[in-house]
C-alpha positions in Angstrom: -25.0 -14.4 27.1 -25.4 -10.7 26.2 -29.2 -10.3 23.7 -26.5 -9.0 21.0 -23.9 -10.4 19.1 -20.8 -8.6 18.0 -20.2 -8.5 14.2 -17.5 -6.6 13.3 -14.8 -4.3 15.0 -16.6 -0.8 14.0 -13.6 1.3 15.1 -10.5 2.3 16.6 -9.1 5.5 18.2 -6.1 5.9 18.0 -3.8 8.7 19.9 -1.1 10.3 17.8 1.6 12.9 18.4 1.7 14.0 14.5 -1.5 13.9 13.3 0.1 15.0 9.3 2.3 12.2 9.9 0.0 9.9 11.2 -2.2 10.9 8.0 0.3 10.4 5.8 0.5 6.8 7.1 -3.0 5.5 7.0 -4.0 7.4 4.1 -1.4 8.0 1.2 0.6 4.6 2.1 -2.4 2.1 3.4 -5.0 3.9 0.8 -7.6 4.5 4.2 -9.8 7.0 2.3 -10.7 10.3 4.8 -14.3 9.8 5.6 -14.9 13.2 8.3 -12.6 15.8 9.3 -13.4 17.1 12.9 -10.8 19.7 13.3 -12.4 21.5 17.0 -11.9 18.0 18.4 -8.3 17.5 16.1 -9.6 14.1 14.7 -9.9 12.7 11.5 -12.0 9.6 10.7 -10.5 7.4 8.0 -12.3 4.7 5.9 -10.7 0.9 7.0 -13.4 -1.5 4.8 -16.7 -1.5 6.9 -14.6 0.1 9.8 -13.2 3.0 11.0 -9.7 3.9 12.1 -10.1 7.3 14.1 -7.0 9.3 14.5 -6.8 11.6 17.7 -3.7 14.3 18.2 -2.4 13.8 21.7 -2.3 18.0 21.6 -5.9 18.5 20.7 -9.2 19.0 22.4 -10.2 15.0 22.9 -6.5 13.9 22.9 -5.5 15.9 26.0 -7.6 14.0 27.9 -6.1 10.6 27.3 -2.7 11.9 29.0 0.7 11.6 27.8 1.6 10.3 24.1 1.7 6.8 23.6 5.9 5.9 23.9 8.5 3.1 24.1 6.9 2.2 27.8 3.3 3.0 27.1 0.9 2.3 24.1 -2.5 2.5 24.0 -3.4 -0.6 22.7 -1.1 -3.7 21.5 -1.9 -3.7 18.4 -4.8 -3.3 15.5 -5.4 -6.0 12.9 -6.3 -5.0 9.5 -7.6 -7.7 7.1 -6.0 -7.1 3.4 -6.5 -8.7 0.2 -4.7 -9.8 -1.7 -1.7 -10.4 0.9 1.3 -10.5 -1.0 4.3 -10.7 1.5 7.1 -9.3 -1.0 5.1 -6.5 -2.6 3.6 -5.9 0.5 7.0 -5.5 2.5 8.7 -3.6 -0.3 6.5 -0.9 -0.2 6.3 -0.4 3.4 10.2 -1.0 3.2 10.5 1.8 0.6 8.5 4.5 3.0 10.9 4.0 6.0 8.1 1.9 8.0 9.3 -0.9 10.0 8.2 -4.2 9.0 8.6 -7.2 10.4 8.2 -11.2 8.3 4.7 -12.5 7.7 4.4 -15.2 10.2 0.8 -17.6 10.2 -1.5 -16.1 12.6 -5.3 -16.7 13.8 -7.5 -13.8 13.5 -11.4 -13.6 13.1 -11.2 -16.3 9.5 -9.1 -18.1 11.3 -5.4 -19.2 10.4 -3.4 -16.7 7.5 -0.5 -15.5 7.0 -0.3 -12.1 8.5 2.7 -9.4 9.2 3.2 -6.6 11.8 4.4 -3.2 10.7 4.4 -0.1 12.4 3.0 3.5 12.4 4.6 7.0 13.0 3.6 6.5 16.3 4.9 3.3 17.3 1.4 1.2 17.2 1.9 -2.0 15.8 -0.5 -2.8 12.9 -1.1 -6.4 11.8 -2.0 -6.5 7.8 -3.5 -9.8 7.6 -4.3 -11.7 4.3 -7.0 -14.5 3.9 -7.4 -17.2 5.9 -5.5 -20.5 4.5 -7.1 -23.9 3.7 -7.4 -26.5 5.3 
């Protein structure tokens, strides 16, 4: 056993082809509030509760060296799971509906609380982000 324990994810990088788009996603539709612009490097760090979701253009400085954009064949991760409260599947879907993202039905999932209902949407980009509401009873 490692002398440290893990307590949170602190956050993830993600590689983007449109970095304006990509913004437009995270922060005007998901509300993740810019916490630091890094513009020499072409990264912007944005606010995700007690985490960070870092995006990186695939064009820039530090994006370059990650290779080709992620694609339909290649993605740089599977997917990034974003705890949300209050998880209202009908609002929820409505608005991402209404701004062209594709979402797919909530489905009951396990995640760091444990069991919740859960849905998988997707970016600009193609990454598939889990919103994930509280974790049921029982």
């Amino acid at each position: 056993m490692p002398a440290f324990a893990i307590l949170r994810i602190d956050h993830v990088v993600l590689r983007v082809s449109d970095l304006t788009r990509s913004l437009a996603f995270y922060h005007e539709l998901l509300g993740c509030p810019v916490r630091k612009r890094r513009d020499t490097l072409g990264m912007i760090h944005l606010g995700a509760g007690d985490g960070l979701i870092d995006l990186v253009a695939v064009d820039g400085p530090l994006g370059r060296q990650g290779g080709e954009a992620p694609g339909q064949c290649g993605h740089n991760v599977d997917h990034v799971c974003l705890r949300i409260e209050p998880f209202e599947e009908q609002a929820l879907s409505a608005l991402l509906h209404e701004a062209g993202v594709r979402v797919e039905a909530a489905e009951k999932r396990y995640g760091a609380e444990g069991e919740g209902m859960s849905l998988y949407c997707f970016d600009p980009d193609g990454n598939r982000i889990e919103l994930k509401g509280p974790p049921l009873p029982g």
